[in-house]
C-alpha positions as CSV (number, residue, x, y, z in Angstrom):
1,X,-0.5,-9.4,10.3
2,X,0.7,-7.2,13.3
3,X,4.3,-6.6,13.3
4,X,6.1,-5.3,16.7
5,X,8.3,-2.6,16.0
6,X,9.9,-2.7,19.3
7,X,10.7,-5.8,21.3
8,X,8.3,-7.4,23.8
9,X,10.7,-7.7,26.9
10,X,7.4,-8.7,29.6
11,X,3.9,-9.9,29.7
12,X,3.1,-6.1,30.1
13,X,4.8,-5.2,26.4
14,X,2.2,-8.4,25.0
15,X,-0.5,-7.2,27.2
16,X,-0.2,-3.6,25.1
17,X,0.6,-5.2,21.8
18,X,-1.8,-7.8,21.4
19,X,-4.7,-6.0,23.6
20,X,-5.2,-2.1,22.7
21,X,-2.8,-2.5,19.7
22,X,-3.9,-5.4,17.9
23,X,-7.5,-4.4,18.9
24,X,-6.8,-1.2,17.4
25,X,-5.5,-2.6,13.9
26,X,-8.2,-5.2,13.4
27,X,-10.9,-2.4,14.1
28,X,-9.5,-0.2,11.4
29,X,-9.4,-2.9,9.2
30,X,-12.8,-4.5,9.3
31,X,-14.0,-0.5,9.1
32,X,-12.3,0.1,6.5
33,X,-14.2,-2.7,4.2
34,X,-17.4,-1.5,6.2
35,X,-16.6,1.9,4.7
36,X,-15.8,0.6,1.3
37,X,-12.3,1.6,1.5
38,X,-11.3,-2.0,1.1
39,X,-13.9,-3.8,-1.4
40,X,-15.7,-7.0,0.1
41,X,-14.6,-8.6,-3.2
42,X,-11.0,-8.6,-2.7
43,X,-10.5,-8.8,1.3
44,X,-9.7,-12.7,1.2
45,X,-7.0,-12.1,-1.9
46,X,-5.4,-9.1,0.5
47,X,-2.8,-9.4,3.4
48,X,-2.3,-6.1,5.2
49,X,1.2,-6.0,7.2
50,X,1.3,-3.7,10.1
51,X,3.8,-2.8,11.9
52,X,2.6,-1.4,15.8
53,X,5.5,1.0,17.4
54,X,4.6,1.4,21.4
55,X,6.4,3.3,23.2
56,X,8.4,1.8,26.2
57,X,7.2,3.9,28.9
58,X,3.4,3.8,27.0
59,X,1.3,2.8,29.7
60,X,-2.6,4.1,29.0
61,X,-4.6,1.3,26.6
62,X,-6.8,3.7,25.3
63,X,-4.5,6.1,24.2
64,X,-2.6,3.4,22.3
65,X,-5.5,1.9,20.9
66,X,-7.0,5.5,19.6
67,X,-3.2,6.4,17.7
68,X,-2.9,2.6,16.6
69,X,-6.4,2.4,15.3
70,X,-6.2,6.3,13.6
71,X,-2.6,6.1,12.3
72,X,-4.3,2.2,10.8
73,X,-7.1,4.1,9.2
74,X,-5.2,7.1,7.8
75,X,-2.5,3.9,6.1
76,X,-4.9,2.1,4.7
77,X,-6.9,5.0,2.9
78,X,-4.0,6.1,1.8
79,X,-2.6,2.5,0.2
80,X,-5.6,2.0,-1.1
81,X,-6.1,5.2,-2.9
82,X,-2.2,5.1,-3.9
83,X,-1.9,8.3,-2.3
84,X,1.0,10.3,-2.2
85,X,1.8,9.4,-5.7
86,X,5.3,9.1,-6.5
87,X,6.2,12.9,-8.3
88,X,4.2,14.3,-5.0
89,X,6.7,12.1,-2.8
90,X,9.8,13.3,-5.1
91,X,8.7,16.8,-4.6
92,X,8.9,16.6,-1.0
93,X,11.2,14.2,-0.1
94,X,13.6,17.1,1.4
95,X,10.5,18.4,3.2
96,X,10.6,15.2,5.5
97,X,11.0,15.1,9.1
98,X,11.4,12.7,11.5
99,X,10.9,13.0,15.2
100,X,13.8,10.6,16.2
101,X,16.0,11.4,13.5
102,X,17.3,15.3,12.4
């Protein structure tokens, strides 16, 4: 399930989202069981909920398909190897930065 994070104001914002983006996600995905990160067995029991951040002034499609699909990838071997684990997120959790936020 692809989840906007910013609202689709044009045909141009849904040409990004649900072209390069969604593109992006679905590939990682369907990898990702190709790879054996997500076992055949379990991929029908499974929803994965993404949520797809694209920049207003984003404009290049393969650019935003190469961080959607990568940042996709890097989630879902993470999840599914329940990495960090919660005493490695504790121990950090002051470390944290965020580009938006101080």
């Amino acid at each position: 399930m692809l989840v906007p994070k910013v609202s689709i104001k044009n045909l141009e914002d849904a040409t990004l989202i649900f072209g390069p983006a969604q593109k992006a996600v679905a590939m990682a995905v369907v990898d990702s069981v190709e790879e054996g990160i997500i076992s055949k067995s379990t991929i029908e029991d499974i929803c994965i909920i993404c949520g797809v951040f694209i920049h207003p002034e984003a404009k290049d499609a393969d650019k935003i398909y190469e961080f959607n699909y990568e940042a996709t990838k890097i989630a879902i071997k993470r999840a599914f190897n329940e990495e960090p684990d919660i005493d490695e997120i504790i121990k950090k959790k002051n470390d944290a930065g965020h580009p938006f936020y101080k």
